[in-house]
C-alpha positions as CSV (number, residue, x, y, z in Angstrom):
1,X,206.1,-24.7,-6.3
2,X,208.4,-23.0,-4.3
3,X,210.9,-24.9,-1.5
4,X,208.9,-22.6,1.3
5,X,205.8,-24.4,0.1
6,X,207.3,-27.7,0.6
7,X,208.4,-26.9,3.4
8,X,204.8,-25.5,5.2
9,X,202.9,-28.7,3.3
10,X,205.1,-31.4,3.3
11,X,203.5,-34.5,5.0
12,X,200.7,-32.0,6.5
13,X,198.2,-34.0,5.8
14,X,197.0,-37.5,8.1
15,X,194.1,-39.3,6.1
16,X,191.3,-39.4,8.2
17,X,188.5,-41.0,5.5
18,X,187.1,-43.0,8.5
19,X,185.8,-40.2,10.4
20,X,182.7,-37.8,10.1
21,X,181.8,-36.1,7.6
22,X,183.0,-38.5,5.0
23,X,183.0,-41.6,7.0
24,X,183.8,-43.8,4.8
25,X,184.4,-47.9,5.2
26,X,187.3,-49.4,5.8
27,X,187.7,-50.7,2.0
28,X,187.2,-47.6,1.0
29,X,189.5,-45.4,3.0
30,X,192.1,-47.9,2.5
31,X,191.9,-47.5,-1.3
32,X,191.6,-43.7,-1.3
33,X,194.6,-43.9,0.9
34,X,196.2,-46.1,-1.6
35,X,195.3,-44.5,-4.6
36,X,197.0,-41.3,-3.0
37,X,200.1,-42.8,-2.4
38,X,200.6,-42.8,-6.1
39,X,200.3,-39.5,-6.8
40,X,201.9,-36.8,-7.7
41,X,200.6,-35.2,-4.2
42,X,202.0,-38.0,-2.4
43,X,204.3,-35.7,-1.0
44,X,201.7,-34.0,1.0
45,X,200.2,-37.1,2.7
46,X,200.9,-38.2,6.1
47,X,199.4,-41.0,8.3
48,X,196.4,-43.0,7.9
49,X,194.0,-42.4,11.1
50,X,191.5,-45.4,12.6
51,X,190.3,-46.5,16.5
52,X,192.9,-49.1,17.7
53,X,190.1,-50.9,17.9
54,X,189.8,-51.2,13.8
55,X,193.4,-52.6,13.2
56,X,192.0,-56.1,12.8
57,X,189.8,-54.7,10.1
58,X,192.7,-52.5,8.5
59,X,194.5,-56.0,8.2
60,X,192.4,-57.6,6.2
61,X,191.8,-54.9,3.8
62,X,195.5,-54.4,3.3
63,X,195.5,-57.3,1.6
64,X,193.5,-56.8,-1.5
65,X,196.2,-53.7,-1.6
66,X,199.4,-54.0,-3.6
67,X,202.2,-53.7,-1.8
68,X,203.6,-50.2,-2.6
69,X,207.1,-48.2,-1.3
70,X,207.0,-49.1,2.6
71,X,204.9,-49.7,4.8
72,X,201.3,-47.4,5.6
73,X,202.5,-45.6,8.6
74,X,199.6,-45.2,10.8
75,X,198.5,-43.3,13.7
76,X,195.8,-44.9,16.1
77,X,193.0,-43.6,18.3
78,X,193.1,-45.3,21.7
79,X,189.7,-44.8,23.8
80,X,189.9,-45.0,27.7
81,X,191.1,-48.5,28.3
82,X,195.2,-47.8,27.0
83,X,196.0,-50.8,27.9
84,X,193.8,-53.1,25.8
85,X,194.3,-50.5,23.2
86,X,197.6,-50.6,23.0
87,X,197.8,-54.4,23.4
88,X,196.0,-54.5,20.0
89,X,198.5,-52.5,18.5
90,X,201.1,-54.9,19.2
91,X,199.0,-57.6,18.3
92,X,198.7,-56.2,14.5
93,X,202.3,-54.8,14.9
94,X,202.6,-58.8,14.9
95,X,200.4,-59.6,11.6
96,X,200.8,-56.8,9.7
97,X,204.1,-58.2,8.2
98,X,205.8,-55.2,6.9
99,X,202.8,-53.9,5.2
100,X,201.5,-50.9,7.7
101,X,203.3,-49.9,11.0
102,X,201.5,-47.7,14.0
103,X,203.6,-44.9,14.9
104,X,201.5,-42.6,16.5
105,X,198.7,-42.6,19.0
106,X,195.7,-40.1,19.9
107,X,194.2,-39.8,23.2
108,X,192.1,-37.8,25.2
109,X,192.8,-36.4,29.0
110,X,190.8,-34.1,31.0
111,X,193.4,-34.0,33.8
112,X,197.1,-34.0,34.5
113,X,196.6,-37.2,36.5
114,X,194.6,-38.8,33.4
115,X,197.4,-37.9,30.9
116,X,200.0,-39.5,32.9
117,X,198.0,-42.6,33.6
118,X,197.4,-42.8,29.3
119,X,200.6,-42.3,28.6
120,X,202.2,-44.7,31.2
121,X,200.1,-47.5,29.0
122,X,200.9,-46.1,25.3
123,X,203.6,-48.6,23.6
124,X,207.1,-47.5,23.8
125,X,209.2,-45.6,20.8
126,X,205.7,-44.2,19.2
127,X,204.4,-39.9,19.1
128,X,201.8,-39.9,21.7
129,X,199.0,-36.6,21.0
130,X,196.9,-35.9,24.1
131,X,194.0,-34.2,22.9
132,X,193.4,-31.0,25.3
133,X,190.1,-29.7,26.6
134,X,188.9,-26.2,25.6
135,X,188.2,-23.8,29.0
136,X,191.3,-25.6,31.1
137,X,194.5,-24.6,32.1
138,X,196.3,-25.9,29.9
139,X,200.1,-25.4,31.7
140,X,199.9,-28.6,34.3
141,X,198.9,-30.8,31.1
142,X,201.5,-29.2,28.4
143,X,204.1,-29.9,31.6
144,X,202.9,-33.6,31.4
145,X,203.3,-33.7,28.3
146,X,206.6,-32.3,27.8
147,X,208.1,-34.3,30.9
148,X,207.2,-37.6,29.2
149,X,208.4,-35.9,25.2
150,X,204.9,-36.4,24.0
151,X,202.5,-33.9,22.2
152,X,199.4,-32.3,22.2
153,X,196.0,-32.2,20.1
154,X,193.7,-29.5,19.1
155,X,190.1,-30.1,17.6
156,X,189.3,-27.0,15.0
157,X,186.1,-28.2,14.1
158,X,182.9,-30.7,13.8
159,X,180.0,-31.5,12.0
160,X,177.9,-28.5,14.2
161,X,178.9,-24.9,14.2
162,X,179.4,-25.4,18.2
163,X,182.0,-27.6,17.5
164,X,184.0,-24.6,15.9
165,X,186.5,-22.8,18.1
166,X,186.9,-18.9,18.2
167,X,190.0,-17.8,16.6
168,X,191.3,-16.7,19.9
169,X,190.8,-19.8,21.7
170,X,192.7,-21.8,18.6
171,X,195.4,-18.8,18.8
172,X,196.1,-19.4,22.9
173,X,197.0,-22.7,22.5
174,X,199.1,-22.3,19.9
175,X,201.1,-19.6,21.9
176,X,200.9,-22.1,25.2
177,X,202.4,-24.9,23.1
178,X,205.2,-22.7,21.7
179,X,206.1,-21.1,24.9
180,X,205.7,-25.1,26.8
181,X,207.9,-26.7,23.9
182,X,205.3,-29.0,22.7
183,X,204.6,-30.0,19.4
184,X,201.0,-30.6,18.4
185,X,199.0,-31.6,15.2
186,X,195.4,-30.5,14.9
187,X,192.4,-32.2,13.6
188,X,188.7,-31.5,12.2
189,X,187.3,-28.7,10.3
190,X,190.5,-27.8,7.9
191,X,189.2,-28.8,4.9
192,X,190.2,-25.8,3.4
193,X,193.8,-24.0,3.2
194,X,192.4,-20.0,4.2
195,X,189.4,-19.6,6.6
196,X,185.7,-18.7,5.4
197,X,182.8,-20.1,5.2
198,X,181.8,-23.4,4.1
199,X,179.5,-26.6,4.9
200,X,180.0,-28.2,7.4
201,X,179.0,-31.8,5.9
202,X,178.7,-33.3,2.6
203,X,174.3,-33.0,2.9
204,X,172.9,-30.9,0.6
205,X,171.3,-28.9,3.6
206,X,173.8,-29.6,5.9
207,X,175.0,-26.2,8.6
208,X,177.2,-23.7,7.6
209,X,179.8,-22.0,9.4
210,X,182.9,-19.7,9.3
211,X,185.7,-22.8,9.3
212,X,189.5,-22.4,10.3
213,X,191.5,-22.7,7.5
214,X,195.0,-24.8,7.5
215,X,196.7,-22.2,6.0
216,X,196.4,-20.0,8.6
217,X,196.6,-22.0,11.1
218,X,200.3,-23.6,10.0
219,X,201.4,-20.1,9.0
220,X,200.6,-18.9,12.5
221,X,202.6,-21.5,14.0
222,X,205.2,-20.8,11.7
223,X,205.3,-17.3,12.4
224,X,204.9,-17.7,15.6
225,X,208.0,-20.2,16.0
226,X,210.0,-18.1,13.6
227,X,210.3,-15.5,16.8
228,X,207.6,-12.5,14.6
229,X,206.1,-10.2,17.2
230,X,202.4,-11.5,15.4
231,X,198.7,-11.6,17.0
232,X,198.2,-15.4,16.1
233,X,194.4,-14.7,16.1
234,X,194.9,-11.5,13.3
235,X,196.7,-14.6,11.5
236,X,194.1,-17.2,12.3
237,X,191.2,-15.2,11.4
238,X,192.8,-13.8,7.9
239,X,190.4,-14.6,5.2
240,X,192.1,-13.1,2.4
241,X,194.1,-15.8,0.5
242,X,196.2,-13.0,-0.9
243,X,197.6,-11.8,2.2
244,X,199.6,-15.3,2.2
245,X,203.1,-15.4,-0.1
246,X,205.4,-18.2,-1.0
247,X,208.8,-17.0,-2.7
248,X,211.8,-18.4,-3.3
249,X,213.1,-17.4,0.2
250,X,209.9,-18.2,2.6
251,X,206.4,-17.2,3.6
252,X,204.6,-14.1,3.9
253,X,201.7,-13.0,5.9
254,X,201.3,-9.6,5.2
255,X,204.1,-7.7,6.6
256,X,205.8,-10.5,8.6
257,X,208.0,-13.6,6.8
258,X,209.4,-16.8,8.1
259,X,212.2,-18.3,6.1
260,X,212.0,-21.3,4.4
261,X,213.9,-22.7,7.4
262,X,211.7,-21.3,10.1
263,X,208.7,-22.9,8.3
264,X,210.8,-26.6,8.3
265,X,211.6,-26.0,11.8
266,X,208.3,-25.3,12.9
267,X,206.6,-28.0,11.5
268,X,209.3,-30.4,13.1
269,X,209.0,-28.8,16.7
270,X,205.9,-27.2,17.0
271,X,203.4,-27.4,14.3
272,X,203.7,-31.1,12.8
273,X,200.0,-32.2,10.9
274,X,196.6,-31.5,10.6
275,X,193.6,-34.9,10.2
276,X,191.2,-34.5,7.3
277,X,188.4,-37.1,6.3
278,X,189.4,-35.5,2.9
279,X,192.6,-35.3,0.7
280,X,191.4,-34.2,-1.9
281,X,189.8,-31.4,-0.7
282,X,193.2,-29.3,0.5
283,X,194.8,-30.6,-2.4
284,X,192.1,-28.8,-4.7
285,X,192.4,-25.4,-2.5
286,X,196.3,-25.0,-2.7
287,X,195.8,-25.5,-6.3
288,X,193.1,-23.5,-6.8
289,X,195.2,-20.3,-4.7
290,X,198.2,-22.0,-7.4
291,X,200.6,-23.0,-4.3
292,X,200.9,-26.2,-5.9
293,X,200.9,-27.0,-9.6
């Protein structure tokens, strides 16, 4: 594995087990989580995603858990009421005795108004990702956002083909978060490191559709952040794994490169982490295209 590859996929992915289409229970997210942790792919794993409302729940899991290297850093989903939300955070932030620690939160807005109100309530010193609408404009929001230092949230898929954005709608808000200065993470439907088709759930007759792959997307960002005169949705909508090259010095996407240091750079300013119900799953991809041993 080269140190570009690191550098794209390091921490890139937030375990999301929890969450449609794997939903999984709380024992059992907790000990996929954990058996991930020991790894050798370790490397590649970010947060663990629930509601706020499930930290109670997470608690008492942890303990059948052996305590490992640190605590579970954690990333919770607050719903319209921040306030008891984040009260609940503290509350566990109280219990949870060194063994998991909330660091992050995800919330939806729909307004400039209703992202400053969230925010106002969100506990002090944690990443905040406001999940944006699709068919807004999206400047007055990514101006709340970076007034207050916080970040932004994309959803690149769902268990229905509807809930798939278009390429160019996924490549306009990467460009309006570069040019705004705001990082984002994105989550849902990248399952799978270069777009094309694929199931949408785990039901033997479940809907298929055309799915965004994380590969592209990260590399676009990259690219993008890197200062490459690109069309993010030529980058976005690439389904040839082959047209994307790790060497020794950075990536490739045909005939454009970012540098090993563009690509750590934009995944600590722009591009930070994607939420999948699955590890596994991107794990087996980069392997399978030999980006990771």
């Amino acid at each position: 594995m080269t140190p570009a590859a690191r550098a794209l996929l390091a921490s890139l992915v937030d375990y999301a087990g929890l969450f449609p289409p794997a939903g999984l229970s709380m024992g059992d997210a907790v000990a996929e989580y954990a058996r991930w942790r020991g790894s050798p792919e370790s490397w590649m794993l970010g947060r663990f995603v629930l509601p706020a409302a499930r930290l109670g729940e997470l608690g008492q899991a942890l303990a059948g858990i052996a305590a490992g290297d640190g605590p579970w850093p954690l990333s919770a989903l607050v719903g319209p009421d921040v306030a008891s939300d984040a009260a609940q955070i503290t509350a566990f932030e109280a219990i949870a005795a060194g063994r998991a620690r909330v660091d992050s939160v995800e919330l939806k807005a729909s307004t400039p108004a209703e992202a400053e109100a969230a925010l106002a309530a969100v506990p002090a010193g944690m990443d905040a990702y406001v999940e944006l609408p699709f068919g807004v404009d999206r400047g007055p929001m990514l101006g709340v956002l970076r007034a207050r230092g916080s970040r932004a949230k994309i959803r690149t898929g769902g268990v229905i083909r509807e809930a798939v954005p278009e390429p160019a709608q996924v490549g306009r808000f990467i460009a309006a978060c570069a040019d705004a200065g705001v990082p984002f993470k994105a989550t849902a439907g990248l399952h799978h490191a270069v777009r094309a088709q694929h199931a949408l759930t785990y039901a033997p007759d479940a809907p298929r559709a055309v799915m965004h792959g994380f590969l592209n997307l990260f590399a676009a960002a990259a690219l993008a952040h890197a200062g490459a005169a690109i069309d993010v949705e030529a980058v976005l909508s690439e389904q040839s794994a082959a047209a994307f090259r790790f060497d020794e010095d950075g990536l490739a996407w045909r005939q454009l490169r970012a540098s090993t240091a563009d690509l750590a750079g934009a995944r600590a300013s722009l591009a930070v982490s994607f939420g999948s119900c699955s590890f596994a799953e991107p794990v087996s991809d980069l392997r399978s295209l030999g980006l990771i041993a």
